[in-house]
N, C-alpha and C positions, 0 to 999 in steps of 0.2 A: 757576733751574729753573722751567720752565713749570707752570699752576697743573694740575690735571687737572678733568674734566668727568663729572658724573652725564648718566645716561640721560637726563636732561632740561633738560637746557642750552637747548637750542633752543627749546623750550616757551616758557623763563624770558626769555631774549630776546625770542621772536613778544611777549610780554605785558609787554613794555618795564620789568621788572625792572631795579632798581638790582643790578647784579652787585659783589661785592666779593670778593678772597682769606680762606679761613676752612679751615683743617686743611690744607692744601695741596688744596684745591679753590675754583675759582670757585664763590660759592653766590649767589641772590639773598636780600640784605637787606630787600629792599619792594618794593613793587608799587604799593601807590597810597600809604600812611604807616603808618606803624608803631602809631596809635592806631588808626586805624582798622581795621586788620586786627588788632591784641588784643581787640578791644571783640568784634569776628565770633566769634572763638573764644570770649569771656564770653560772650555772649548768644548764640551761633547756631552757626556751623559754618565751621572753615578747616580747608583741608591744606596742609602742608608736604610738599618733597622735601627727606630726609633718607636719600637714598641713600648721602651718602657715610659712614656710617656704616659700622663694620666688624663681622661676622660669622662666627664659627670655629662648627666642630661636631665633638662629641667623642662620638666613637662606639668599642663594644670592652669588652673582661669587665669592664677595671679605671676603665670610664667614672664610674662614679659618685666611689670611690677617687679618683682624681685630681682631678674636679672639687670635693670636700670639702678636699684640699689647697691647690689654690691659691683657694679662694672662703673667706672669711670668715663667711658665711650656712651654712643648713644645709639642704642636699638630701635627704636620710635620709628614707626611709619615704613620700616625698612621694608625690603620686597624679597620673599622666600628666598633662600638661598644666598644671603650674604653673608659676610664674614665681615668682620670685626676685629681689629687687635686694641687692647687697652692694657687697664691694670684690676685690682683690685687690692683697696687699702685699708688701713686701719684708721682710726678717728682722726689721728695724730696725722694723717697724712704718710705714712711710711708705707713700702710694700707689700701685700701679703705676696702675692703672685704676678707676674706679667701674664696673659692666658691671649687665647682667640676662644671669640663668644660665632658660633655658626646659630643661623637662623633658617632652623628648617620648618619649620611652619607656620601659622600663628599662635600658639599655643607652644613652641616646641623647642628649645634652644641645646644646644649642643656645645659642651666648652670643653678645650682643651689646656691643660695645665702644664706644669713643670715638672719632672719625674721626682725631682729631688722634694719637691712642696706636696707631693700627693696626700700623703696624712693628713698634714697640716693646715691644706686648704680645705680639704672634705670634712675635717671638725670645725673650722671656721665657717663653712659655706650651711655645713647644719646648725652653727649656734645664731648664725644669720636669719635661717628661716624659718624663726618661729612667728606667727601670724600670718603667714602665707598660704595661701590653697594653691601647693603644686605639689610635682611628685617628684623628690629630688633623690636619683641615683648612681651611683659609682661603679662605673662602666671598665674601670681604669682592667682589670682579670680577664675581660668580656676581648676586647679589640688588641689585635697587634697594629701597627702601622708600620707603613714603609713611607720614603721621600724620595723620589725619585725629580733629580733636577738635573738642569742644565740646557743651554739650546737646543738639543734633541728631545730633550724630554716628551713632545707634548707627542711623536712621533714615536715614539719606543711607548710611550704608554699606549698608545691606540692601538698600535700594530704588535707588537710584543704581546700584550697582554688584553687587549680586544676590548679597551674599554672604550667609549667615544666621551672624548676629552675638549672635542677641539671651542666647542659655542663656549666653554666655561671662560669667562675673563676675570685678572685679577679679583684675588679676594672674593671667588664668588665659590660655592659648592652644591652637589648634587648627590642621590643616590641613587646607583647601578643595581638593582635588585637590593641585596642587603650588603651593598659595600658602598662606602660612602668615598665621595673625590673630591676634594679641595683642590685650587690652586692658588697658593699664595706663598708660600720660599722663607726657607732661614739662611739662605745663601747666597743673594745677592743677582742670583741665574731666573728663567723662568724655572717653574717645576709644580711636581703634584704632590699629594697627599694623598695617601691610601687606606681607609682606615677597613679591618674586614675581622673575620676570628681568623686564630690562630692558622687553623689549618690552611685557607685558603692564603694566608698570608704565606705561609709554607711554598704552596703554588707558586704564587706569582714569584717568589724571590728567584727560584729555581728556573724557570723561563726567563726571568732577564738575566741571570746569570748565564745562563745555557747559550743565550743569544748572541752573547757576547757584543751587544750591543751595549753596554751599561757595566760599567766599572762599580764595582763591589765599595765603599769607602766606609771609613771610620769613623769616629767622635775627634778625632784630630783634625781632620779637616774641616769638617761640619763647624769648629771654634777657629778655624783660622779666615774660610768662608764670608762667616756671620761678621767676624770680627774685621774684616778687609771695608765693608757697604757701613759700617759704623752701627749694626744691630746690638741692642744689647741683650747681654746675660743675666738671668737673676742668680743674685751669688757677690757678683760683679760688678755691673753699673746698676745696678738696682738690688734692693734689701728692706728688711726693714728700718735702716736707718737710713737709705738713699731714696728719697722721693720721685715720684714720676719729674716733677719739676724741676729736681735740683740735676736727675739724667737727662734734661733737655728736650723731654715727652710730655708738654704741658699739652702741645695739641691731642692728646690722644684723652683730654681732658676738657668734655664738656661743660663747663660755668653755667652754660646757658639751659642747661635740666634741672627741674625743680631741684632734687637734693642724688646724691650720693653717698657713702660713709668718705668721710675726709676729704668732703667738698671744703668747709670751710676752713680748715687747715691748711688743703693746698691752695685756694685763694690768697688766704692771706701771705704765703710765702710768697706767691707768684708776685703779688702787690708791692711786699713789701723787697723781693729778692732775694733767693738761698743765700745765706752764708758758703756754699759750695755748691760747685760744679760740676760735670761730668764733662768733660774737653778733650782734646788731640791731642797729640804730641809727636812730633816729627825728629827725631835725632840726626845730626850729622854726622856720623859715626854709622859703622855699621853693628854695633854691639847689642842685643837681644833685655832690651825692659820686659820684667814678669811682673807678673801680679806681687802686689804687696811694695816694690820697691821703692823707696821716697822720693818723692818731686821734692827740688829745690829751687828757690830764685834768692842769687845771689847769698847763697849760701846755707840759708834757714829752710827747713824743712816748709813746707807749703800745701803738702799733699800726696796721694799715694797713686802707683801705678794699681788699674782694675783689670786690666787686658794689655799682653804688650807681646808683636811678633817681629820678625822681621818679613813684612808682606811679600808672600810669593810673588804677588800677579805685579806687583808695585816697585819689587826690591828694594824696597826702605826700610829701614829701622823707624817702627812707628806703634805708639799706645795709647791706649788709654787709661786717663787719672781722672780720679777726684781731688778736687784743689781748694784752695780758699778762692771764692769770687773772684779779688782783689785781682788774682792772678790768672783768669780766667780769659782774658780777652785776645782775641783774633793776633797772632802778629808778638806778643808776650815770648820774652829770653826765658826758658826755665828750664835746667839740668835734672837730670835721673842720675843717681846715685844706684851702680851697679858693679855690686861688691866692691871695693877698697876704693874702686875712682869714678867720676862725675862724668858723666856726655852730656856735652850740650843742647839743646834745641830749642823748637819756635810752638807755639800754641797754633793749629790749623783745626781747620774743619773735620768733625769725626770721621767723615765718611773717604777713606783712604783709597778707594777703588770705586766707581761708578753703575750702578746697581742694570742690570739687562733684563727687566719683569718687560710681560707682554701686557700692555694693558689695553 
């Protein structure tokens, strides 16, 4: 099956991007290298096309109602224009999606999915909403998006591209005539969200490009970014067999809402404890853990690498696994097995780099 193409394929091309298949889209992975365009976003300003990202909007009496069912977070009482990150899961407790649920009116929700889940969740999210009076549509064709982040960001969006950005705090969103702005970051930096059609998405790429104010970057950095502030991927530290709870996201899990789907599955694991973990890993070594690699303690397999770099901003050899519990704990000896021989290291804190949101 041929790969499909954002509104800005050609862009990515004219600027001699390394194109590669990613959710079933071509996307570009780099442009000039993958350190050099993380360090832009640490220190200064890049954007990303993150078009292919998917988009439903639930609109209708029993919008809110539904969206409290299938979201794990809590929408209640909330105040126009907030944002949201949560899950939504299956009975069992397991993943369908990680999303951000935006609240633009009272009647009005806006969510943003995973490019790779788009199908999947938009036949989940309709077999969800039968008994519901709302109007549930798949936007995902409709909207291109750009992310523009980094300490400059909130300055290159205003002035670059003439939006007024500045009153928006964490997690909150607005709309500019018919473009919609978020700020809230897969990257660890301040930054925005753009979401508009194609065309005007066109535009604005072209003027930050032009401006040279704003470094072009890839899906390479975008996972080294995310993966530095300990954000997770679905894919990765979250699936359907990885639970909000067992990735260490039980807070983004209300108990205290009358129900959810896999309320009481992830309660009772929470009570009773995952059998696994989603955890750190710190190597003393400078050698590169991937995904899929086996965690071991003292010798016996114990669990798998989910994410593993060696951090630009950090210069450490450091990952993420899922583990047995057992092996989970702060301070814990356990070796990655990387190709024929073992590096050792210590269980730490996900979050390998210290996150710079403006809040």
């Amino acid at each position: 099956m041929e790969n499909k193409r954002t509104c800005l394929y050609d862009k990515h091309v004219a600027l001699g991007a390394l194109m590669s298949p990613f959710a079933g889209y071509d996307m570009p992975i780099q442009y000039s290298n993958i350190t050099d365009e993380h360090m832009a976003v640490r220190t200064a300003c890049g954007v990303f096309d993150v078009s292919h990202m998917g988009e439903v909007s639930v609109k209708g009496a029993d919008a809110e109602r539904y969206v409290q069912h299938i979201f794990t977070n809590d929408v209640r009482g909330a105040a126009d224009g907030q944002v949201f990150y949560g899950m939504m899961c299956y009975e069992n407790g397991g993943t369908v999606d990680d999303l951000l649920v935006y609240r633009m009116g009272e009647n009005d929700f806006f969510l943003v999915i995973n490019a790779a889940n788009i199908d999947k969740d938009w036949a989940w999210m309709l077999d969800q909403a039968k008994g519901f009076d709302i109007d549930l549509k798949n936007l995902s064709e409709h909207y291109g998006q750009l992310a523009v982040q980094g300490p400059e960001a909130e300055k290159v969006v205003e002035e670059v591209l003439g939006l007024e950005c500045k009153e928006l705090t964490f997690y909150t969103v607005k709309t500019i005539g018919d473009v919609i702005v978020s700020r809230t970051g897969y990257t660890g930096e301040d930054g925005f969200e753009i979401y508009a059609t194609p065309d005007k998405i066109n535009e604005y790429w072209d003027k930050l490009i032009q401006s040279g104010r704003c470094k072009p970057c890839g899906l390479g950095c975008r996972d080294t970014l995310r993966f530095e502030v300990g954000l997770p991927l679905y894919g990765d530290e979250l699936s359907q067999d990885i639970t909000p709870v067992m990735a260490g996201l039980s807070m983004f899990c209300k108990f205290d809402k009358p129900e959810f789907i896999g309320k009481e599955a992830l309660e009772q694991q929470k009570a009773e404890g995952p059998k696994q973990r989603v955890i750190g890993i710190e190597l003393k070594d400078k050698a590169i853990p991937r995904h899929g690699y086996d965690v071991l303690f003292e010798g016996q397999k114990v669990g798998e690498v989910t994410t593993g770099y060696h951090s630009i901003s950090s210069d450490k050899s450091v990952c993420m696994a899922l583990v047995d519990a057992a092996h989970a704990k702060l301070g814990t000896e356990l070796s990655v097995q990387i190709r024929k021989k073992t590096f050792p290291g210590v269980v730490v804190k996900k979050r390998f780099y210290d996150k710079h949101y403006k809040k």
